[in-house]
C-alpha positions in Angstrom: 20.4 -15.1 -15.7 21.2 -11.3 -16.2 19.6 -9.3 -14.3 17.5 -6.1 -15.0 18.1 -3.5 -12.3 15.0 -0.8 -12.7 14.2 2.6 -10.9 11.0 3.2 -8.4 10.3 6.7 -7.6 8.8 6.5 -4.0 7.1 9.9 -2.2 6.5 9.5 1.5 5.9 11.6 3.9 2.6 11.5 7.0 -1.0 11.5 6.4 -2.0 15.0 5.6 1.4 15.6 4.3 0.7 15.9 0.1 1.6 13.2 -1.1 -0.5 12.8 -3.9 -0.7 15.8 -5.1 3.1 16.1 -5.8 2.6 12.1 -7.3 0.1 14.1 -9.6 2.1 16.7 -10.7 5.6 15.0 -11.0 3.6 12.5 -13.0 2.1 15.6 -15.6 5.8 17.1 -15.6 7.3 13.6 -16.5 4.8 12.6 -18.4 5.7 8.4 -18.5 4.9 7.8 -15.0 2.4 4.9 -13.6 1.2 5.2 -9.9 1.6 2.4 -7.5 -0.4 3.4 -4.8 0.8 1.6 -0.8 -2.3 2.8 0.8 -4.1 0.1 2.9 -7.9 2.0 2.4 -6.9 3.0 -0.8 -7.6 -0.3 -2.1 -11.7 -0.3 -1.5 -14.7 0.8 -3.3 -17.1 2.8 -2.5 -14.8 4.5 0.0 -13.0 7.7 -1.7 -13.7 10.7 0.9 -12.0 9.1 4.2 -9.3 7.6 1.9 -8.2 10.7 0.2 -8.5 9.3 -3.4 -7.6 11.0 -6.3 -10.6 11.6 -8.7 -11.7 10.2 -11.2 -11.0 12.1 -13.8 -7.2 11.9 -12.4 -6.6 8.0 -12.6 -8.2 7.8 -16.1 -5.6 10.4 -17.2 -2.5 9.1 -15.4 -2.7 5.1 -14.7 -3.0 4.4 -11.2 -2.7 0.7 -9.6 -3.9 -0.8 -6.5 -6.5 1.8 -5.8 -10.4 1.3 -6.0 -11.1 -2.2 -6.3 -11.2 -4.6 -3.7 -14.4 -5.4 -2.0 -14.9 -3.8 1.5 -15.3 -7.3 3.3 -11.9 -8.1 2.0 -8.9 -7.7 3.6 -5.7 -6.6 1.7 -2.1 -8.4 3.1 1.4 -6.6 3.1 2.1 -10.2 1.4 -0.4 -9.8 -1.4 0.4 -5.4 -1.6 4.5 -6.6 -2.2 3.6 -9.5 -4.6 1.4 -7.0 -6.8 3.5 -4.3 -6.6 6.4 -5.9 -7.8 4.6 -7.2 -10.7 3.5 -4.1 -11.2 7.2 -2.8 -11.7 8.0 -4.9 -14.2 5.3 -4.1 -16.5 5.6 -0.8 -15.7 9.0 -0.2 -16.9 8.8 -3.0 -19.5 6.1 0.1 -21.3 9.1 2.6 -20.8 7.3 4.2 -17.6 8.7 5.2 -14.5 6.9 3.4 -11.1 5.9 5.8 -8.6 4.8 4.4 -5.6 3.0 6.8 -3.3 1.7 5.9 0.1 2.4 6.0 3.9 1.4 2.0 5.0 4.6 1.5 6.7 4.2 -1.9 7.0 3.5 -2.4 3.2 6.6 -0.5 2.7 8.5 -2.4 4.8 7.9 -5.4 3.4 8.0 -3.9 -0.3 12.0 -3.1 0.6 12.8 -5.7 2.7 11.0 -8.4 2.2 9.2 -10.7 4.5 11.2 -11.3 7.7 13.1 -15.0 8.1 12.4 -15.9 4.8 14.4 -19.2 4.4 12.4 -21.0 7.3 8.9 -18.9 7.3 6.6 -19.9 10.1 3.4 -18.5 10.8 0.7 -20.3 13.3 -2.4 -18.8 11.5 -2.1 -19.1 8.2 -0.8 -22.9 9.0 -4.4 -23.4 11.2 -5.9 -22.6 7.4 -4.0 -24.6 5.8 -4.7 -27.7 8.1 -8.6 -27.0 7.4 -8.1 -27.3 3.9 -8.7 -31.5 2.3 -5.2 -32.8 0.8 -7.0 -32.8 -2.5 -7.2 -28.8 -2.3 -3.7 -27.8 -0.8 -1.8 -29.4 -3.9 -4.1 -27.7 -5.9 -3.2 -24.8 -4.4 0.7 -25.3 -5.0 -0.5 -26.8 -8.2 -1.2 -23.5 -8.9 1.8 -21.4 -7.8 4.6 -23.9 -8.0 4.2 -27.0 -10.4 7.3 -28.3 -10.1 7.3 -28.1 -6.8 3.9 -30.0 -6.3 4.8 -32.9 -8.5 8.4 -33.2 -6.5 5.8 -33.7 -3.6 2.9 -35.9 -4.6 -0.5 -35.8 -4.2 -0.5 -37.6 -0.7 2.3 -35.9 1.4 0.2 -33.7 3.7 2.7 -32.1 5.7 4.6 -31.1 2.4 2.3 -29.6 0.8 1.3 -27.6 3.5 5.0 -26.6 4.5 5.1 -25.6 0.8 2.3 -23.5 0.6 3.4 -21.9 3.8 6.6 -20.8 2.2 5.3 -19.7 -0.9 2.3 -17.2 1.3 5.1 -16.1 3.2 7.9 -14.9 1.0 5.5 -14.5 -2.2 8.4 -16.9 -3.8 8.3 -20.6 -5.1 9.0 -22.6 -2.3 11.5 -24.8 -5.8 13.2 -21.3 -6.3 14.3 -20.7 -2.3 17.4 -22.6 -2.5 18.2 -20.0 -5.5 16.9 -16.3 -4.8 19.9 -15.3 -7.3 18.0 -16.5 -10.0 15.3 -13.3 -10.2 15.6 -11.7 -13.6 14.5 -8.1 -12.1 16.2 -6.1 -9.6 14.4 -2.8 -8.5 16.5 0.4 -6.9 14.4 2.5 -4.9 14.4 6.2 -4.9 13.0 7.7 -2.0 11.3 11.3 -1.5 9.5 12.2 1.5 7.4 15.4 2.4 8.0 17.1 5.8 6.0 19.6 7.5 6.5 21.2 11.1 4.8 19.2 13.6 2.1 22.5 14.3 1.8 23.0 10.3 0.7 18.8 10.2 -1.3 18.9 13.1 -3.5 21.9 11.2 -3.0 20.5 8.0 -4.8 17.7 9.8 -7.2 19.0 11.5 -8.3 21.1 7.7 -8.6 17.6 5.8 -10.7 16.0 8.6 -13.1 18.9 8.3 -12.5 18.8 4.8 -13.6 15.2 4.9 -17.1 16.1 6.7 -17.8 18.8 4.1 -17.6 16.5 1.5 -19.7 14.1 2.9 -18.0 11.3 4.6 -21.0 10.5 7.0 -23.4 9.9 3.9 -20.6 7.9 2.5 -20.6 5.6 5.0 -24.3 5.6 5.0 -24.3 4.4 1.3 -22.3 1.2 2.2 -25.0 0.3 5.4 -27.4 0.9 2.0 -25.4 -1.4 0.0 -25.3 -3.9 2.5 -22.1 -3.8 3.9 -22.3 -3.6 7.9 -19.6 -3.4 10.6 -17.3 -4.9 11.9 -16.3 -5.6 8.0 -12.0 -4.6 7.3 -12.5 -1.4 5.4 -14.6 0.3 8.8 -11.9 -0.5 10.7 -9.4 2.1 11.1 -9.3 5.3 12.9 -10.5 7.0 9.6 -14.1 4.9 9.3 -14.8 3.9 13.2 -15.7 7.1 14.9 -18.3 7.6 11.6 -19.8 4.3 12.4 -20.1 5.3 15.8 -21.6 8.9 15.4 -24.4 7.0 12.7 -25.0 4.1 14.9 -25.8 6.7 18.2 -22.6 6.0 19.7 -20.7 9.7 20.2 -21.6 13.0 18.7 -20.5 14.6 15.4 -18.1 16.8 17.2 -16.9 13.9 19.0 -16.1 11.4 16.0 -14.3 14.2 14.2 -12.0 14.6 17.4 -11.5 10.9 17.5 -10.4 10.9 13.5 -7.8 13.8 14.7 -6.7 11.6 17.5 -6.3 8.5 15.8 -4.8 9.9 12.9 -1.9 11.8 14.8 -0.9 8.8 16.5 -0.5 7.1 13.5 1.7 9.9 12.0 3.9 9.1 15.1 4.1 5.8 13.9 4.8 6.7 10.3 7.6 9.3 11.4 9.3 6.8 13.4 9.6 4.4 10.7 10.6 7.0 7.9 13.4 8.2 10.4 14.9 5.1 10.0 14.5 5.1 6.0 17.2 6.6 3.7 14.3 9.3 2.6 15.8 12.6 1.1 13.3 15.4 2.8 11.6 18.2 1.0 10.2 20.9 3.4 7.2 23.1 1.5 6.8 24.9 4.5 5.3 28.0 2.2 2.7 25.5 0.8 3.7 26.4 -3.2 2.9 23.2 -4.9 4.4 23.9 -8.0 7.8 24.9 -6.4 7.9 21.8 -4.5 7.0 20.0 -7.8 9.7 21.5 -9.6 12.4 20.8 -6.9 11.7 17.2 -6.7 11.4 16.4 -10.3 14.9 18.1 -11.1 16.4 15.8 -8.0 14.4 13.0 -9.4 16.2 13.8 -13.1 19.6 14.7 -11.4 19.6 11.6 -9.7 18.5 9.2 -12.3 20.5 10.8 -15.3 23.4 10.2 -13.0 23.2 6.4 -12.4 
């Protein structure tokens, strides 16, 4: 089968860094751009202050995916974030558009390049403890679902295969009849990555100004909404270094002044995460050290241009 090799625009860079405001205004300059966002809060409702979201009016002017609509009890897998976004990227560019993904989850990265990690002979002991809980009746339902062929090659009976099979299939987000033949994928992606460095005293500020940023516009009464819509800790969206230390400060735990600290805290040590992860990326580095938006704009979309126009 011929394959379709595809470009995905990628911005990176640290929390804090501007990431989405250079995803907005390459996609305004371009014009045929959807965004893909690889944000692991991103994904809930009701949360849009501690996760940075863009408004609004912004997503029903330029499409954005991924964002805004998962359920705050609900946790959202590097599994399920490369499985979407990769359909994503097909219909994306099937509509003539050009995927931008935008986010600094390093582990949903990760996995969106590489792939899941031993991925002819997956093994995972807690996803196969589910599994085992589930009747015989439900698991080849379950591969039923995902891999027809496959299920009827097993039967309805054979336990252990069925399980193996779904196992593979949660793991590598491919049909456990297609591992023998990976070669047979009709869409090949090439990834072009941008990142967004700052000095490490210009972050830590720019940090320090969203996190107050964050209080100003109301991230405490946020939070306070969800208790009001029923939603209580410990549920996944409250836990992160974003959402704990407001839990803690509404629940009588530390004081204002305390949870903010804690937020600048946690969030620097996850940029030290980030940066050592990127450093081992092939990211090409734009430096906006004199905080001009629409330069910076303007010198990634002509790399972006240059680069595409010459492949």
């Amino acid at each position: 089968m011929t394959e379709k090799t595809k470009p995905v625009l990628c911005i990176l860079g640290p929390t804090s860094s501007g990431k989405t405001a250079l995803s907005i205004g390459l996609a305004e300059r371009f014009q045929n751009v959807e965004i893909v966002s690889a944000d692991s809060l991103a994904v809930y409702r009701y949360l849009d202050i501690g996760t940075a979201k863009p408004s609004l009016e912004v997503r029903q002017r330029i499409p954005h995916h991924l964002v805004d609509f998962l359920d705050p009890r609900e946790r959202w897998s590097a599994y399920e974030f490369r499985r979407e976004a990769l359909r994503l990227f097909r219909e994306i560019s099937l509509r003539g558009c050009l995927p931008v993904v935008v986010g600094g989850t390093a582990f949903y990265l990760n996995t969106l390049f590489h792939g899941i990690p031993g991925w002819g002979a997956p093994q995972d002991r807690n996803l196969r403890r589910v599994l085992e809980r589930m009747p015989t009746e439900k698991l080849y339902a379950l591969l039923v679902s995902v891999d027809p062929y496959r299920a009827r090659k097993i039967g309805k009976g054979d336990r252990k295969r069925l399980i193996r099979a779904l196992e593979i299939f949660l793991l590598t987000l491919r049909m456990p009849s297609e591992k023998r033949t990976p070669c047979q994928r009709s869409w090949t992606f090439r990834y072009l990555l941008v990142g967004i460095s700052w000095s490490k005293e210009k972050l830590r500020e720019r940090i320090r100004e969203r996190v107050e940023e964050m209080f100003r516009q109301g991230i405490v009464e946020e939070v306070q909404h969800l208790f009001e819509r029923g939603y209580r800790p410990p549920i996944p969206a409250l836990e992160n270094f974003t959402y704990r230390p407001v839990v803690d400060f509404l629940e009588g735990r530390c004081s204002l002044a305390t949870a903010k600290e804690e937020i600048v805290r946690g969030t620097l040590t996850f940029v030290k995460r980030q940066m050592n992860w990127f450093r081992k990326m092939p990211i090409t580095w734009f430096s906006p050290e004199d905080g001009n938006l629409l330069k910076l704009v303007e010198e990634v979309y002509h790399f972006v241009r240059t680069h595409l126009e010459g492949e």
